[in-house]
C-alpha positions as a LaTeX table, in Angstrom:
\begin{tabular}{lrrr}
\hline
Residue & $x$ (\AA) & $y$ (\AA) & $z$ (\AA) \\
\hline
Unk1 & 0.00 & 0.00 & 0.00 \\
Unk2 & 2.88 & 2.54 & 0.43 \\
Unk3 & 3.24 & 2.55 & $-3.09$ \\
Unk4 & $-0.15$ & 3.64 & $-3.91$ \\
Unk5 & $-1.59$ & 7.47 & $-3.79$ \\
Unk6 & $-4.60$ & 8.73 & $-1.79$ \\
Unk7 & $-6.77$ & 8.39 & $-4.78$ \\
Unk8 & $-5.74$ & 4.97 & $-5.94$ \\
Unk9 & $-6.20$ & 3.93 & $-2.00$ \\
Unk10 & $-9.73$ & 4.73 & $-2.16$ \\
Unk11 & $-10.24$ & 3.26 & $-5.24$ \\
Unk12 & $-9.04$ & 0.00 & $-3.92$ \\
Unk13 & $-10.52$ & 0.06 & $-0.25$ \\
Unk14 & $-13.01$ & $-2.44$ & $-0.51$ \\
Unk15 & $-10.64$ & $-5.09$ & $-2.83$ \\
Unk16 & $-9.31$ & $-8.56$ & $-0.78$ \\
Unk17 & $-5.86$ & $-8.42$ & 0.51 \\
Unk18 & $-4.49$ & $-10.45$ & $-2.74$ \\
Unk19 & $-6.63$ & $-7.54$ & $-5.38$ \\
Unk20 & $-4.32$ & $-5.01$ & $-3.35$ \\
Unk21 & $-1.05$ & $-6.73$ & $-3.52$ \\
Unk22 & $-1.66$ & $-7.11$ & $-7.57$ \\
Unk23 & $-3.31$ & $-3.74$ & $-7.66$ \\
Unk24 & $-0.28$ & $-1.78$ & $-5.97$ \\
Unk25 & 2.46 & $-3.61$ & $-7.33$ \\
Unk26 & 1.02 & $-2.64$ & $-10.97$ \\
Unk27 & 0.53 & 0.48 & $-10.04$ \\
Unk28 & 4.22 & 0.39 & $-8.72$ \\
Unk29 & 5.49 & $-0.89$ & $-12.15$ \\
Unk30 & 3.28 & 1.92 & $-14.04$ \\
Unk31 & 4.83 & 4.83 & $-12.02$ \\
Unk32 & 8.04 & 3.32 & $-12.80$ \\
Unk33 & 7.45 & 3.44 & $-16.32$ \\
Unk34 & 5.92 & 6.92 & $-16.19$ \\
Unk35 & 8.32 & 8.36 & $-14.54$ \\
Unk36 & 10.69 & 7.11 & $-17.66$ \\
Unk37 & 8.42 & 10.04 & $-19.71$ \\
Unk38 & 9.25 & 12.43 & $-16.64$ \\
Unk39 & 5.89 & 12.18 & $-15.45$ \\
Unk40 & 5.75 & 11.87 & $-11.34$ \\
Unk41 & 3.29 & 11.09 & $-8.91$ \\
Unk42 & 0.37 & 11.12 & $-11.05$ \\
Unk43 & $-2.49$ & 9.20 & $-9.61$ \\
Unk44 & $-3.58$ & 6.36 & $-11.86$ \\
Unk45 & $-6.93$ & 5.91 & $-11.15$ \\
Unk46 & $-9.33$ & 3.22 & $-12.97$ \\
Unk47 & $-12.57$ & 3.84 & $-15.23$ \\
Unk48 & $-16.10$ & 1.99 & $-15.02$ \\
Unk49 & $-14.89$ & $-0.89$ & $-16.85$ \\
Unk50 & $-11.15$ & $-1.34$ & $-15.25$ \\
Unk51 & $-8.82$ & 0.19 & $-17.52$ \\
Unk52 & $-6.57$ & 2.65 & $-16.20$ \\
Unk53 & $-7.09$ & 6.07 & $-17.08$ \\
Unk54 & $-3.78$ & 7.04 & $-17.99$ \\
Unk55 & $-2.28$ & 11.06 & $-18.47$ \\
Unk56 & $-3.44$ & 13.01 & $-21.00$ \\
Unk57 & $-1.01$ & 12.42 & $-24.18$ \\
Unk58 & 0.29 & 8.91 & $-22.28$ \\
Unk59 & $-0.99$ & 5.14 & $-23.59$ \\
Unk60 & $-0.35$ & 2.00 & $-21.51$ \\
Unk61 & $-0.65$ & $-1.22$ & $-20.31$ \\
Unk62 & $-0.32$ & $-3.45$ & $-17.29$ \\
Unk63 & $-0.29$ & $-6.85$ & $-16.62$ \\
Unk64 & 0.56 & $-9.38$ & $-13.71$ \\
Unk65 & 0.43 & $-12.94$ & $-12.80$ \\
Unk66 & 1.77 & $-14.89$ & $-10.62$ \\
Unk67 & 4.98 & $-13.94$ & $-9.25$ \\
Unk68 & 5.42 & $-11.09$ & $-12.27$ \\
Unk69 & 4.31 & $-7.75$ & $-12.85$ \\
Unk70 & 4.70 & $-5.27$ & $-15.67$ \\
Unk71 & 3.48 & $-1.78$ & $-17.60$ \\
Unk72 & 4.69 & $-0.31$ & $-20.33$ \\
Unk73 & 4.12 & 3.24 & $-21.58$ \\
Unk74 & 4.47 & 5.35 & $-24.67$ \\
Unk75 & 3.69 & 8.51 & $-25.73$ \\
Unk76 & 0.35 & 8.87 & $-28.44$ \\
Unk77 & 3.09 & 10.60 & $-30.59$ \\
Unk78 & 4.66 & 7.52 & $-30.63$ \\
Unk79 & 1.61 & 4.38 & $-30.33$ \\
Unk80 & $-1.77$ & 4.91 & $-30.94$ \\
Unk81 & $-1.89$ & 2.00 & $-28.05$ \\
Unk82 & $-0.25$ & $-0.97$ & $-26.20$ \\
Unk83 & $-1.52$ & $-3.83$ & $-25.15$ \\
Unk84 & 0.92 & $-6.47$ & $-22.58$ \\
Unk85 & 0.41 & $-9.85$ & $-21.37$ \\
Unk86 & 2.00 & $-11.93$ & $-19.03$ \\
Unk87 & 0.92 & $-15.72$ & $-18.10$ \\
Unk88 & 2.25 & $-18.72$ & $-16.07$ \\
Unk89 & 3.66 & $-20.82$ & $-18.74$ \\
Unk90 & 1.84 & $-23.45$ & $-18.47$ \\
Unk91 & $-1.36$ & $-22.21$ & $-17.15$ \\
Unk92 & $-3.24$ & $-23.32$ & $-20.66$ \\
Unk93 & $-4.33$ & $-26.42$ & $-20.53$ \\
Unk94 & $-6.06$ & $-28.98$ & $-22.78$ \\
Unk95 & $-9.73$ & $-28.01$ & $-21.07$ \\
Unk96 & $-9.25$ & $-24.27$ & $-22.08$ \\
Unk97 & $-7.99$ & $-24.87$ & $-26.01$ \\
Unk98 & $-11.93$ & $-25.29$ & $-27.15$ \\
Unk99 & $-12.69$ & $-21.41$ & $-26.05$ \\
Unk100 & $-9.10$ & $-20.03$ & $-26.59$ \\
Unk101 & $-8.34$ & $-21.30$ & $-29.54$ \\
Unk102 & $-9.80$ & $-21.28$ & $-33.11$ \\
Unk103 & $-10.47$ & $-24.66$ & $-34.81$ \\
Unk104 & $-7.20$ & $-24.19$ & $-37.13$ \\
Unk105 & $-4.61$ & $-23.51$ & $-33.77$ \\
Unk106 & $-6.70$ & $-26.52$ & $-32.02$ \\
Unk107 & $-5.37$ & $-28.80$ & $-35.06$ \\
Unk108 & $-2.34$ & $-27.28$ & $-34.90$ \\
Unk109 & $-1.98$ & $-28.21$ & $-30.64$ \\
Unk110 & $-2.96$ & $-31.64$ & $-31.46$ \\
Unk111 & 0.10 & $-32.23$ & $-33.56$ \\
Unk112 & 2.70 & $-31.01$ & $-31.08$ \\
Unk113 & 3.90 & $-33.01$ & $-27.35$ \\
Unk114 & 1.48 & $-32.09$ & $-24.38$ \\
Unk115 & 4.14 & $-29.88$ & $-23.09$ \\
Unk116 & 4.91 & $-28.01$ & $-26.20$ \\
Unk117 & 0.90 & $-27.36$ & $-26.88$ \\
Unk118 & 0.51 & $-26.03$ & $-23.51$ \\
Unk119 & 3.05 & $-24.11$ & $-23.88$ \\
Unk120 & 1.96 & $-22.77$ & $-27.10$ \\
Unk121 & $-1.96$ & $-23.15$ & $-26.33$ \\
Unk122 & $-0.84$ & $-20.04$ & $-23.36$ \\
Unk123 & 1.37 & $-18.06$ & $-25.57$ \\
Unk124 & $-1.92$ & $-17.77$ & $-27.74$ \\
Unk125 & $-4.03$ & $-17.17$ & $-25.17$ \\
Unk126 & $-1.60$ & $-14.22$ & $-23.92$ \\
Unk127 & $-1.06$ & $-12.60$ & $-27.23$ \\
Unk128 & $-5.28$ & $-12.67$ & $-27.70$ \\
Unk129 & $-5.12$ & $-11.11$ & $-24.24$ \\
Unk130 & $-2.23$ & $-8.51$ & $-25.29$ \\
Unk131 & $-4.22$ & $-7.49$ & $-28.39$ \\
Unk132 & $-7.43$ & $-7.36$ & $-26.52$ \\
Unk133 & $-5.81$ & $-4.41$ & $-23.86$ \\
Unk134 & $-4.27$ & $-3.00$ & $-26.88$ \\
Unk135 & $-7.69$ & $-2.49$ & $-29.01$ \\
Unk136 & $-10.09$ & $-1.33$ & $-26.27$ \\
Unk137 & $-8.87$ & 1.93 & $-25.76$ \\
Unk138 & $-9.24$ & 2.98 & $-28.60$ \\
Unk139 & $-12.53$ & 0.77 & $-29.49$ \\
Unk140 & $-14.89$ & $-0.25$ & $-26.64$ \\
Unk141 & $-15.31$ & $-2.95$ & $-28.31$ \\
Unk142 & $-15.64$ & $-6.65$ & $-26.23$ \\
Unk143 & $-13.98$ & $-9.05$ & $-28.21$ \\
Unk144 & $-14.48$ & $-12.93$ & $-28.05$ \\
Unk145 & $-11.38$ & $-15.53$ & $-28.35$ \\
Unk146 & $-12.83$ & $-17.13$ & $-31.90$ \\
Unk147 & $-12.77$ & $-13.58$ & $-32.76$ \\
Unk148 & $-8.97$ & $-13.78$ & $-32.96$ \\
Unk149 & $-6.79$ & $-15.90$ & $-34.84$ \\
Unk150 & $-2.74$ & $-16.15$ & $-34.01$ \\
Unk151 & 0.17 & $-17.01$ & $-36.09$ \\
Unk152 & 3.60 & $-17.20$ & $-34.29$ \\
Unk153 & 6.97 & $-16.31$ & $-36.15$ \\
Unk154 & 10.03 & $-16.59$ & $-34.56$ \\
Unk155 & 9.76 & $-14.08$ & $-31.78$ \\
Unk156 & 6.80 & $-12.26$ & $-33.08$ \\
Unk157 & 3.38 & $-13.08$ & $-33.97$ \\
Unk158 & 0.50 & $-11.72$ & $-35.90$ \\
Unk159 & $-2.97$ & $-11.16$ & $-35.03$ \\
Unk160 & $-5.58$ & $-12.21$ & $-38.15$ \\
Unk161 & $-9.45$ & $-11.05$ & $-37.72$ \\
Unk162 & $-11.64$ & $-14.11$ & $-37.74$ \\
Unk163 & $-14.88$ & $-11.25$ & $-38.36$ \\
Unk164 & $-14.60$ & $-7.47$ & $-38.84$ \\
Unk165 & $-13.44$ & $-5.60$ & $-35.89$ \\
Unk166 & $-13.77$ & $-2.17$ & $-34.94$ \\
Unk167 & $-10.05$ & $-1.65$ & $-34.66$ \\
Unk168 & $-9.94$ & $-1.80$ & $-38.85$ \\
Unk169 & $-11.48$ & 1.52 & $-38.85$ \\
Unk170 & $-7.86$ & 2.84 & $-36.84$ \\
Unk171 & $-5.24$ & 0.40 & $-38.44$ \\
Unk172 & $-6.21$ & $-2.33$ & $-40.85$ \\
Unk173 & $-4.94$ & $-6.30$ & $-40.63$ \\
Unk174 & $-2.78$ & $-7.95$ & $-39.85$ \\
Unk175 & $-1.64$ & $-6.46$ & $-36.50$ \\
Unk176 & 1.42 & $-7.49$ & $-35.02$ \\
Unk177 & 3.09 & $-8.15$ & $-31.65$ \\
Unk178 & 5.83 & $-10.05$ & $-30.03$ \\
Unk179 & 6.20 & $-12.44$ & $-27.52$ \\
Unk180 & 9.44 & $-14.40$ & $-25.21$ \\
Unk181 & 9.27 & $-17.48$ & $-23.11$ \\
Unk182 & 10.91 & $-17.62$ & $-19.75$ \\
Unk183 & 11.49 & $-20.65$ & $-17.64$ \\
Unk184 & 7.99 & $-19.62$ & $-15.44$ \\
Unk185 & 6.14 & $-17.16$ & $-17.61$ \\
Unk186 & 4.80 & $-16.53$ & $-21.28$ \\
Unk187 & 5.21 & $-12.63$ & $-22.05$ \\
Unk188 & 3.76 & $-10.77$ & $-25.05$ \\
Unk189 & 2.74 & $-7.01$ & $-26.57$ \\
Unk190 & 1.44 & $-5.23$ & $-28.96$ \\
Unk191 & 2.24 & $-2.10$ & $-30.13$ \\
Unk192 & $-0.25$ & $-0.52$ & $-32.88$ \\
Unk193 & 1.85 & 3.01 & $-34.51$ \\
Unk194 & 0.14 & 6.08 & $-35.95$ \\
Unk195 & $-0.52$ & 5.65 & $-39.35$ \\
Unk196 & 1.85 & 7.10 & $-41.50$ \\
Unk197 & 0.21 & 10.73 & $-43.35$ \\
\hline
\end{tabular}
């Protein structure tokens, strides 16, 4: 709690002890990266729907999981939006792959070892989340897993549409992002630039 502000306190009052802990140590990592843009003590407060309302001129994302926590900012100049993702590695599991994946990464799961589809089955499952937190910002719009199809390449990965999305109308398809395995976590983000004049 002694890294949160009075407004952020309040906001949080009423959360169980374990809602704090991820709540303030995000909020820990955000300042952090904030302060990287010069920007100090500035109260990051959440909307209605949960998404931290970040400075004026400022885009950004947090994420956390177990035992790792993360934000990354940028200036609008610079990203019209970020989106980050982090996930125990193999927290993905064969009961999940029907609503993560779409039927074309479920055949592709089936033809790898159970510990290399897990693996992968979560990697997919964070990028989908990492595009998700990158998109509503700028959309509102509530996006479904079969709405999402990913294709991994080396260290990045791109996100294909599986229906039209309101994100098209900012920065058409394919949108990319990248992603990087650790021994207890899959990590991935997406950064969507300004469209060139």
């Amino acid at each position: 709690m002694d890294v949160l502000l009075p407004g952020e306190i309040s906001a949080i009052a009423r959360a169980v002890p374990k809602r704090v802990g991820e709540f303030a140590a995000g909020r820990a990592c955000a300042r952090a990266a904030l302060a990287t843009l010069g920007i100090r003590d500035f109260e990051l407060l959440s909307g209605a729907d949960r998404t931290p309302l970040w400075p004026h001129g400022i885009v950004g994302s947090i994420t956390h999981t177990q035992g790792f926590y993360a934000a990354a900012v940028a200036r609008a100049t610079q990203a019209l939006a970020l989106g980050l993702d982090a996930e125990a590695r193999d927290s993905v599991g064969p009961p999940l792959w029907r609503r993560i994946c779409t039927p074309d990464e479920r055949r592709h799961l089936h033809t790898l070892s159970q510990s290399e589809a897990i693996t992968l089955a979560t990697l997919i499952f964070s990028a989908k989340e990492a595009f998700y937190k990158c998109q509503y910002p700028l959309t509102r719009q509530w996006l479904n897993f079969a709405d999402l199809g990913v294709r991994f390449d080396g260290g990045g990965f791109q996100v294909e549409p599986q229906r039209r999305l309101a994100i098209e109308q900012h920065l058409p398809a394919p949108w990319s992002g990248q992603w990087l395995l650790t021994q207890a976590h899959a990590l991935t983000a997406v950064h969507l630039s300004p469209a060139v004049p």
